[in-house]
PyMOL commands that place a pseudoatom at each C-alpha (Angstrom):
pseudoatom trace, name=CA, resn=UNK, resi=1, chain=A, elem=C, hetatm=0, pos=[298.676, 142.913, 119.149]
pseudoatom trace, name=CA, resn=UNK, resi=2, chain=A, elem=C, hetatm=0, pos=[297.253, 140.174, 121.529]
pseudoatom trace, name=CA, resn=UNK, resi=3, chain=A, elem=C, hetatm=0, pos=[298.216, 140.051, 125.226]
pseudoatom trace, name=CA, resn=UNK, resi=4, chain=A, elem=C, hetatm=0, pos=[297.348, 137.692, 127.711]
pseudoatom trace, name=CA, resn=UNK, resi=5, chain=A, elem=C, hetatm=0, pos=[295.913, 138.038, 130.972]
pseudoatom trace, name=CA, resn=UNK, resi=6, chain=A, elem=C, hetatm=0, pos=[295.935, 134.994, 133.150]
pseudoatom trace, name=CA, resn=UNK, resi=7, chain=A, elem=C, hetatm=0, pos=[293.559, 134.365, 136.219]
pseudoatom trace, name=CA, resn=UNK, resi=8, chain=A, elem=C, hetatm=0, pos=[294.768, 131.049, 137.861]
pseudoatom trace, name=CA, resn=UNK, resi=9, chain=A, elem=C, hetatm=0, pos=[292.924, 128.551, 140.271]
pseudoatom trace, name=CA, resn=UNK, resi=10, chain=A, elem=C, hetatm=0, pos=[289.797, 130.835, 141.051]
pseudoatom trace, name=CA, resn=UNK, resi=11, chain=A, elem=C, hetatm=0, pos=[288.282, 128.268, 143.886]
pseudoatom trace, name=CA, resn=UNK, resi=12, chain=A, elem=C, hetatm=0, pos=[284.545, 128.464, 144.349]
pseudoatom trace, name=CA, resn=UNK, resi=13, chain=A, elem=C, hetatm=0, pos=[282.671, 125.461, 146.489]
pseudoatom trace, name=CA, resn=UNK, resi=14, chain=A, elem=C, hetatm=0, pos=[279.735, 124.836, 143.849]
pseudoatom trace, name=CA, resn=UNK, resi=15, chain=A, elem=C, hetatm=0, pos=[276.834, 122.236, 143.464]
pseudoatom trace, name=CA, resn=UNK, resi=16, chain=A, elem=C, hetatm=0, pos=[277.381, 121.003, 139.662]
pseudoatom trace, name=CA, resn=UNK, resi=17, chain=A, elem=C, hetatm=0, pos=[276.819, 117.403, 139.292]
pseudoatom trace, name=CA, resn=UNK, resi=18, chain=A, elem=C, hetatm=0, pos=[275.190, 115.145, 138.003]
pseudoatom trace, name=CA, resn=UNK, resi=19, chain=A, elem=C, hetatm=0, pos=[274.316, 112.893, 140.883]
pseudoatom trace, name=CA, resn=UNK, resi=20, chain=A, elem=C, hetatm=0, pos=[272.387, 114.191, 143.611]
pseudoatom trace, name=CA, resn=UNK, resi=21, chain=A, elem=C, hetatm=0, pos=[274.372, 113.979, 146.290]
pseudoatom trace, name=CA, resn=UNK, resi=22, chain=A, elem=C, hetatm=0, pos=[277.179, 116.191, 143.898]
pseudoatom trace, name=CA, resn=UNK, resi=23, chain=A, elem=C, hetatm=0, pos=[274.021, 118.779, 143.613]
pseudoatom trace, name=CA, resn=UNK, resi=24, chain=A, elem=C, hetatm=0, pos=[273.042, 119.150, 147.741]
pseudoatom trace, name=CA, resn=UNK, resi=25, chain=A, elem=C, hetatm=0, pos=[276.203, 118.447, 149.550]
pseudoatom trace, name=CA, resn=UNK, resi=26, chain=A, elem=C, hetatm=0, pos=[278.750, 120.697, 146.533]
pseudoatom trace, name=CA, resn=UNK, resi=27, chain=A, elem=C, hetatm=0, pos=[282.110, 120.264, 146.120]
pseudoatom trace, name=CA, resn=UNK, resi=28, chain=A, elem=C, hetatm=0, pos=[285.188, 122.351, 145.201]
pseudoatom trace, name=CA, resn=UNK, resi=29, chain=A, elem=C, hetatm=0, pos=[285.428, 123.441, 142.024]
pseudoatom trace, name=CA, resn=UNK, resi=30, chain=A, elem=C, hetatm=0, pos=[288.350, 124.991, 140.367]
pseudoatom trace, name=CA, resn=UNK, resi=31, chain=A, elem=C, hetatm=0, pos=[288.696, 127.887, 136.932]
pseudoatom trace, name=CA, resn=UNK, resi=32, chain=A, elem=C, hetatm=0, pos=[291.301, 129.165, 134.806]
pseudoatom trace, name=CA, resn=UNK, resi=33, chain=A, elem=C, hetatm=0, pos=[290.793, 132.035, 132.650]
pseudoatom trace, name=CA, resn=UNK, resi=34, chain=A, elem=C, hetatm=0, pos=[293.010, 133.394, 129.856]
pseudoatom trace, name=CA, resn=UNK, resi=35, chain=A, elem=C, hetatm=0, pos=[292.063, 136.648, 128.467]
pseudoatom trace, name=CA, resn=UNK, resi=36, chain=A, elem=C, hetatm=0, pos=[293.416, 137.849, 125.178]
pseudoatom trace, name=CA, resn=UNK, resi=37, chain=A, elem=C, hetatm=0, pos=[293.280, 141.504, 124.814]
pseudoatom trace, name=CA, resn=UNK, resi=38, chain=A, elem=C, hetatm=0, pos=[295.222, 144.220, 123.528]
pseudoatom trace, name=CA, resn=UNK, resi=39, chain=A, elem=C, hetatm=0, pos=[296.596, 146.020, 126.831]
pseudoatom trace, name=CA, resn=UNK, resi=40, chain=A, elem=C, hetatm=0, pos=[299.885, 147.950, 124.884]
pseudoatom trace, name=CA, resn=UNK, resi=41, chain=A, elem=C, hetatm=0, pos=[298.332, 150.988, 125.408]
pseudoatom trace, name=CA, resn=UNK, resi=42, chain=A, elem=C, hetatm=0, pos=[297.681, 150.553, 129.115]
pseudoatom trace, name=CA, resn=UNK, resi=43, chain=A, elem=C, hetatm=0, pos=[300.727, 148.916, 129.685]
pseudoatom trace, name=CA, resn=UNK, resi=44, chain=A, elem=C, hetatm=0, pos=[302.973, 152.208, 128.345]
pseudoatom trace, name=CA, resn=UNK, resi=45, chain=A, elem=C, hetatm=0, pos=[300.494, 155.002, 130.051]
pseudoatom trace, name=CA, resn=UNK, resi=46, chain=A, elem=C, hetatm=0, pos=[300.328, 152.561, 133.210]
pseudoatom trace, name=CA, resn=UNK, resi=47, chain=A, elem=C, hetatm=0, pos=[296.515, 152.885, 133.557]
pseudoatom trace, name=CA, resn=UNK, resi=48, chain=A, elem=C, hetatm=0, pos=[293.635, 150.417, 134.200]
pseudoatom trace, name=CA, resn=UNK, resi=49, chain=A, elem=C, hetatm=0, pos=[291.091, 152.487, 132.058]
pseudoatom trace, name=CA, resn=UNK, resi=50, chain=A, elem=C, hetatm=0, pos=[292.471, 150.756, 128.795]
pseudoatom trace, name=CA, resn=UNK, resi=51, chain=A, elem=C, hetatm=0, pos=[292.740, 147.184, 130.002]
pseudoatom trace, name=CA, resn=UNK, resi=52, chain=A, elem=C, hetatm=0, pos=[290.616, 144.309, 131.155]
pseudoatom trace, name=CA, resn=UNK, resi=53, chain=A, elem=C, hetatm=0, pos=[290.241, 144.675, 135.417]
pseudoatom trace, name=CA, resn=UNK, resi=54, chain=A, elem=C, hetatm=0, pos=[290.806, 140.928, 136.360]
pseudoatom trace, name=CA, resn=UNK, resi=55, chain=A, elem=C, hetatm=0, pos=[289.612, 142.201, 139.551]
pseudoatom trace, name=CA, resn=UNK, resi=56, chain=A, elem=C, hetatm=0, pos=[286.207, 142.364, 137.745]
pseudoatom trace, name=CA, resn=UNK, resi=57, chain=A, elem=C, hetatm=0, pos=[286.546, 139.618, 135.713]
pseudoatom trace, name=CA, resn=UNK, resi=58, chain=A, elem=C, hetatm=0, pos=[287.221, 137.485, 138.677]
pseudoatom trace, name=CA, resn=UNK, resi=59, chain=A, elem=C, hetatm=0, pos=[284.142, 138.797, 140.643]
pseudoatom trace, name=CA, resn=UNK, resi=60, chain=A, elem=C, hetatm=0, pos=[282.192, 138.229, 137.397]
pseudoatom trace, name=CA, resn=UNK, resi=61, chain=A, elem=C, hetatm=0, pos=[283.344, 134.508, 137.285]
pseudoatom trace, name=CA, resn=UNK, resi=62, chain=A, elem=C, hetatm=0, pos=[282.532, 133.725, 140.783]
pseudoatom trace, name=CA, resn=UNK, resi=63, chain=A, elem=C, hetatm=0, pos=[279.424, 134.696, 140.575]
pseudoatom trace, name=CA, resn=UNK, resi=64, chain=A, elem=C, hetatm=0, pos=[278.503, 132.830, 137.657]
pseudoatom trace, name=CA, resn=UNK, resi=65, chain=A, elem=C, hetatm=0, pos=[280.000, 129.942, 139.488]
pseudoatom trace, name=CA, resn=UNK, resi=66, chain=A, elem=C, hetatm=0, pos=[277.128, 130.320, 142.718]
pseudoatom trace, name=CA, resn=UNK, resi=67, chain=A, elem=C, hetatm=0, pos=[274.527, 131.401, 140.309]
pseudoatom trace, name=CA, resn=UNK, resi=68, chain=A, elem=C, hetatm=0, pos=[272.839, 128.521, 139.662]
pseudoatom trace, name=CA, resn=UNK, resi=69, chain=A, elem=C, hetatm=0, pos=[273.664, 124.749, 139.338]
pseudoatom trace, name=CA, resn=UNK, resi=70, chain=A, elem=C, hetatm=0, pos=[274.859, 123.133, 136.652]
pseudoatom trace, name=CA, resn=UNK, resi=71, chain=A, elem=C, hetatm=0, pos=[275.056, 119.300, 135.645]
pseudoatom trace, name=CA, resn=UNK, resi=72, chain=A, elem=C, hetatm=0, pos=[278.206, 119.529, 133.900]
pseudoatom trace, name=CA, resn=UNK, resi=73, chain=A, elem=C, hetatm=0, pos=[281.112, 121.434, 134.324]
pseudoatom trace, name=CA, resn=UNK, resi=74, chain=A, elem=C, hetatm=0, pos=[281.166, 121.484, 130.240]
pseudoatom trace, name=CA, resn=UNK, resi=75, chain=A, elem=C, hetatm=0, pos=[277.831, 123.354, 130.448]
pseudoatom trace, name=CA, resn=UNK, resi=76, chain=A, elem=C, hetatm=0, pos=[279.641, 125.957, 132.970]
pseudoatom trace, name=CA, resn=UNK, resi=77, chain=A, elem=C, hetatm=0, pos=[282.799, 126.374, 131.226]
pseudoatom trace, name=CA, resn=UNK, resi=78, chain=A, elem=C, hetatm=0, pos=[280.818, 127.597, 128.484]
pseudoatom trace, name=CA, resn=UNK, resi=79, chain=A, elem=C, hetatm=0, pos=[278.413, 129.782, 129.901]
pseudoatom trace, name=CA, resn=UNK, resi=80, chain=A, elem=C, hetatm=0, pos=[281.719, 131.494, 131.944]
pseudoatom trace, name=CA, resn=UNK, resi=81, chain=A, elem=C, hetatm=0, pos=[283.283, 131.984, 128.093]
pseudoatom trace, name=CA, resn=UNK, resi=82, chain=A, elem=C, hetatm=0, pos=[279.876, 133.355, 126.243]
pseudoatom trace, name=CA, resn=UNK, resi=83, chain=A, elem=C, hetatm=0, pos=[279.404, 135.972, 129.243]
pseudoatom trace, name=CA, resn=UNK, resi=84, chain=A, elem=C, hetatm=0, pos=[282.649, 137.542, 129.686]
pseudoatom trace, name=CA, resn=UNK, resi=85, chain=A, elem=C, hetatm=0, pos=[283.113, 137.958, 126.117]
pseudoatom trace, name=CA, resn=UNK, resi=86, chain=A, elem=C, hetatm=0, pos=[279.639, 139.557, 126.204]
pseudoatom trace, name=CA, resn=UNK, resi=87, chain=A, elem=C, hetatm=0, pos=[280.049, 141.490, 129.569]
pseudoatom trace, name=CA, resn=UNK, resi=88, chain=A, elem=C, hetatm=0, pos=[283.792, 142.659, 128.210]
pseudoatom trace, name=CA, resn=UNK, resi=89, chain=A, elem=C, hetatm=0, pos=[284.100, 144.237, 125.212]
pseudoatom trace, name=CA, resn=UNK, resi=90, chain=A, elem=C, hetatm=0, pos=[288.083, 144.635, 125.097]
pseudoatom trace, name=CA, resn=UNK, resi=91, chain=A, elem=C, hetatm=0, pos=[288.241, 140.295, 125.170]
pseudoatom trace, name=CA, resn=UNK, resi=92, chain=A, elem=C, hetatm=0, pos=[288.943, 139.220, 121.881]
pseudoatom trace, name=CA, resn=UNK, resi=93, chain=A, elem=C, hetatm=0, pos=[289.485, 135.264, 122.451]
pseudoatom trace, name=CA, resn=UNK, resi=94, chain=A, elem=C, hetatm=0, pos=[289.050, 133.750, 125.846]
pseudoatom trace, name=CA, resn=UNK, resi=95, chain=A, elem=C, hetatm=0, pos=[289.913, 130.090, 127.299]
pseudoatom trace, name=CA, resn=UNK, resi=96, chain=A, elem=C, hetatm=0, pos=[288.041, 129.338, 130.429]
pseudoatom trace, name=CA, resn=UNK, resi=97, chain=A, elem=C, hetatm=0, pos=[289.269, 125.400, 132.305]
pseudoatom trace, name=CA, resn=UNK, resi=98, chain=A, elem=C, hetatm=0, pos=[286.734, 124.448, 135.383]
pseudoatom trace, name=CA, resn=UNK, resi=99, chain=A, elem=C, hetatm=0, pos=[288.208, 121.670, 137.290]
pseudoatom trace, name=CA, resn=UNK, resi=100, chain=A, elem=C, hetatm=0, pos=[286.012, 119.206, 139.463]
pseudoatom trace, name=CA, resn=UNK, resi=101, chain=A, elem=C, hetatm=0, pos=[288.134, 117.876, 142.262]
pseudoatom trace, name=CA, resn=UNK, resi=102, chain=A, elem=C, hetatm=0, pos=[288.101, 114.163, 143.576]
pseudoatom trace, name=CA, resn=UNK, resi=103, chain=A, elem=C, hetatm=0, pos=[285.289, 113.304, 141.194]
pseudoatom trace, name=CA, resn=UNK, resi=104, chain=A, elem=C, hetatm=0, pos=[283.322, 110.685, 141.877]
pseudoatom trace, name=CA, resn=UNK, resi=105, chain=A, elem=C, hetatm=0, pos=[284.160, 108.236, 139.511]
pseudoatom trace, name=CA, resn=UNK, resi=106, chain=A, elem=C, hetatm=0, pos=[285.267, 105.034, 141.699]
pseudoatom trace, name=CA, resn=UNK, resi=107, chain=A, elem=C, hetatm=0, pos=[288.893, 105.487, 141.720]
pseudoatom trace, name=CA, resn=UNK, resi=108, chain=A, elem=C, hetatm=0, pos=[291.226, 108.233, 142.836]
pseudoatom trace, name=CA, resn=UNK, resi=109, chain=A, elem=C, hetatm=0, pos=[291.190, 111.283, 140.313]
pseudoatom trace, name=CA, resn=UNK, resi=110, chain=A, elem=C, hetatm=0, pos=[292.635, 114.063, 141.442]
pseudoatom trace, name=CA, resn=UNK, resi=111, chain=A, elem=C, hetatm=0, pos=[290.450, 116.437, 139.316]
pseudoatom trace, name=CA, resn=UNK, resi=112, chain=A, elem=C, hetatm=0, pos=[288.656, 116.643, 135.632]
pseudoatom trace, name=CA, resn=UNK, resi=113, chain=A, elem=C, hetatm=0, pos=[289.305, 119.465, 133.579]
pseudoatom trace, name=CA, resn=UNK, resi=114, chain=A, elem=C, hetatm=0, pos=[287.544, 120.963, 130.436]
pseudoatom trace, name=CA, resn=UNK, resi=115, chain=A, elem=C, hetatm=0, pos=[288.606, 123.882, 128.853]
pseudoatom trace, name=CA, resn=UNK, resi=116, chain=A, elem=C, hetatm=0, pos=[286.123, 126.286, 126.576]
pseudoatom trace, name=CA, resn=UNK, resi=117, chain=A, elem=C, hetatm=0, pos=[288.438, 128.664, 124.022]
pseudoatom trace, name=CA, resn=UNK, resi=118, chain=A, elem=C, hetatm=0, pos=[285.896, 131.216, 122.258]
pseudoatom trace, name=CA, resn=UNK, resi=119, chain=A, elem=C, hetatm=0, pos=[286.847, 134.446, 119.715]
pseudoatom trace, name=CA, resn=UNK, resi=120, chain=A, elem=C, hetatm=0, pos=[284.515, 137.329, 119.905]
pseudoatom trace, name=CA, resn=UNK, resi=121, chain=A, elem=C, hetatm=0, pos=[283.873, 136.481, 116.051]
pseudoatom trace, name=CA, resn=UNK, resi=122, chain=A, elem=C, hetatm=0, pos=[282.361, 133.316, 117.165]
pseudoatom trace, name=CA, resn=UNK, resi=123, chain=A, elem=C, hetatm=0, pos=[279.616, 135.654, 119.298]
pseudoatom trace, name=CA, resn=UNK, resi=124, chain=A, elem=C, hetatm=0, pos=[276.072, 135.663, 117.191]
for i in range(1, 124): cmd.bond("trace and resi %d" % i, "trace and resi %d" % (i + 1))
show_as sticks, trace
zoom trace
């Protein structure tokens, strides 16, 4: 059985960009992350021990997020997917979106989005 747990609209202010100025001044940047885990068994006993702690995965996706600058937000997206599925061994397909709000593109966007979906079979 497959369960889902959602994180929604994690908001970090990151420096990802291609252009300079995206690189020194930052931006806000937005993630979604859909973890697909079996949590039956914590779900009946009530108990975090046999489930993913979003609490955890959230802190671990931040962090990735300040860790070091990235020129695309495709480039991020996957490096957020390959690491949790690494760092959490009870994630058995994720699906990680990052968001770029008001992109600089020359018109009014409200955001770009790319989204990452990985299985733990897909892990070398």
């Amino acid at each position: 059985m497959l369960n889902i747990i959602k994180i929604r609209q994690a908001i970090f202010y990151g420096y990802h960009g291609v252009r300079s100025e995206e690189q020194s001044v930052g931006g806000k940047f937005e993630a979604d992350v859909d973890i697909y885990t079996d949590f039956s068994k914590s779900a009946k006993d009530d108990s975090l021990t046999q489930t993913i702690d979003y609490h955890k995965v959230y802190t671990f996706v931040y962090h990735l997020a300040l860790e070091q600058k990235y020129y695309l937000i495709e480039a991020l997206a996957m490096k957020i997917a390959d690491e949790l599925l690494k760092e959490f061994k009870g994630i058995e397909k994720v699906a990680v979106r990052v968001r770029k709000n008001n992109p600089p593109l020359g018109g009014v966007v409200d955001h770009v989005e790319v989204e990452v979906v990985k299985e733990r079979s897909e892990m070398a």
